[in-house]
BAMARVEX-748299 format. One record per residue (C-alpha): residue in one letter; residue number from 1; x, y, z; chain. Coordinates in pm, 1 decimal, decimal comma. Example, Ala and Ser with C-alpha at 12.3 -4.5 7.8 and 13.67 -1.06 7.14 Angstrom:
ATOM resn resi       px       py       pz chain
ATOM    a    1   1230,0   -450,0    780,0     A
ATOM    s    2   1367,0   -106,0    714,0     A
END
This chain:
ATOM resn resi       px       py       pz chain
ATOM    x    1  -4745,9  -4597,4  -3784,7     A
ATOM    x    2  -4425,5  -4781,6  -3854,3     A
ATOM    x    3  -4347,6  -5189,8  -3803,7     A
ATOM    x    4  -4159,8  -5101,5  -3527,8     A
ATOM    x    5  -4455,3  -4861,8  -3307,7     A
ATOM    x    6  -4657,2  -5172,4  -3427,7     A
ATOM    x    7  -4432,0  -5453,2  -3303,1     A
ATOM    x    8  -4387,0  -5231,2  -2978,1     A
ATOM    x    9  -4746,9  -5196,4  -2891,0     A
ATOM    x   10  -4848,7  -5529,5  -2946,4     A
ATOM    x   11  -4552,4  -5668,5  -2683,1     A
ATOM    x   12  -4657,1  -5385,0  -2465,0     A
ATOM    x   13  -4990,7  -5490,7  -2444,2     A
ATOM    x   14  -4899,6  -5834,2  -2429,3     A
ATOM    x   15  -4642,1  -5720,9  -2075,5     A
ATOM    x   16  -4912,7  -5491,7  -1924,9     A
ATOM    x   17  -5157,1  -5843,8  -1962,6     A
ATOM    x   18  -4863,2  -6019,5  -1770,6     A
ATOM    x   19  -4887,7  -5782,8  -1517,9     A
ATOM    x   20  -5206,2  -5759,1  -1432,7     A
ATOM    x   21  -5230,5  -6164,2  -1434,4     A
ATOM    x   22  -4964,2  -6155,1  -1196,7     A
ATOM    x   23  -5100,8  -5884,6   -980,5     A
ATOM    x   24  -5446,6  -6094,8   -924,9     A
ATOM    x   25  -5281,2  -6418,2   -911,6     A
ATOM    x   26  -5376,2  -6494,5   -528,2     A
ATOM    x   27  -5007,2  -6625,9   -428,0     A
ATOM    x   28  -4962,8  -6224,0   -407,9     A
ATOM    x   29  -5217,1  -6151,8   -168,5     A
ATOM    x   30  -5067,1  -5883,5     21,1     A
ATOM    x   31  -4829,1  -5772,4   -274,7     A
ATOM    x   32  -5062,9  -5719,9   -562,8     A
ATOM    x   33  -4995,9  -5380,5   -626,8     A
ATOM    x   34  -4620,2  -5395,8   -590,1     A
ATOM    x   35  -4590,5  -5698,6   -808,6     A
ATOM    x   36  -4815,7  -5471,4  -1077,8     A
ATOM    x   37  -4612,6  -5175,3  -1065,1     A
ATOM    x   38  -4249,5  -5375,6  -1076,7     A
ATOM    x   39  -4377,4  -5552,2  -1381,6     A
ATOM    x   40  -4488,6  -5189,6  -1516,8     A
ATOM    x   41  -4138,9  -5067,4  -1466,6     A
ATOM    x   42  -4041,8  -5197,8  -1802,6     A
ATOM    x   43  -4278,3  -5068,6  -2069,9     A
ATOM    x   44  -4284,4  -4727,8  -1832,4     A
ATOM    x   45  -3924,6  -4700,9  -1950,7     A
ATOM    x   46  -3912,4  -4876,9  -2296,7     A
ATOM    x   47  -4171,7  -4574,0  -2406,2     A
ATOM    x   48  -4075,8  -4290,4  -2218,7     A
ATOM    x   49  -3725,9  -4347,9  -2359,3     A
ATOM    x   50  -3904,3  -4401,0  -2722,7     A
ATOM    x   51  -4088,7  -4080,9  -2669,5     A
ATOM    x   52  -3759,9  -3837,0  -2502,4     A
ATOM    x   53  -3612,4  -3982,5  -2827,9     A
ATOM    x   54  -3869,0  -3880,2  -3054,4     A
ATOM    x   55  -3881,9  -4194,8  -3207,4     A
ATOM    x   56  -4225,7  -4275,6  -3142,3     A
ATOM    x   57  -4404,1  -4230,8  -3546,2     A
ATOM    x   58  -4755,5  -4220,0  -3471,6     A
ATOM    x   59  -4679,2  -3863,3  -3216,3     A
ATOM    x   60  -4475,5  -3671,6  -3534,3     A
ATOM    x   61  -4679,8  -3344,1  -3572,0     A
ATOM    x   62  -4671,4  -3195,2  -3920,3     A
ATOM    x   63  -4520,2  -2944,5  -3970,6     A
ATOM    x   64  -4701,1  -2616,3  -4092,6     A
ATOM    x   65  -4494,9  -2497,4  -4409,9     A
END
């Protein structure tokens, strides 16, 4: 796994906690599962562009030579 998966992961994790503090945070009542899936918008895209890329290291299948 390179720096960069790492570095990714870790601030992924760190967004997806965000969002689910947000999405119980009572001042959303009626909105909690809007407010999650907003604030899931971003890592959503961040990694599905990393893996359309194939730039994600820790995916890379070996090749059978």
């Amino acid at each position: 796994m390179s720096k960069k998966d790492r570095i990714a992961l870790v601030l992924s994790v760190i967004f997806i906690g965000f969002a689910v503090a947000a999405a119980m945070d009572e001042s959303y009542a009626s909105d909690k599962l809007q407010v999650f899936l907003t604030l899931m918008v971003v890592p959503t895209v961040y990694w599905g562009y990393r893996f359309i890329k194939g730039d994600i290291s820790f995916l890379k299948m070996k090749s059978e030579d």
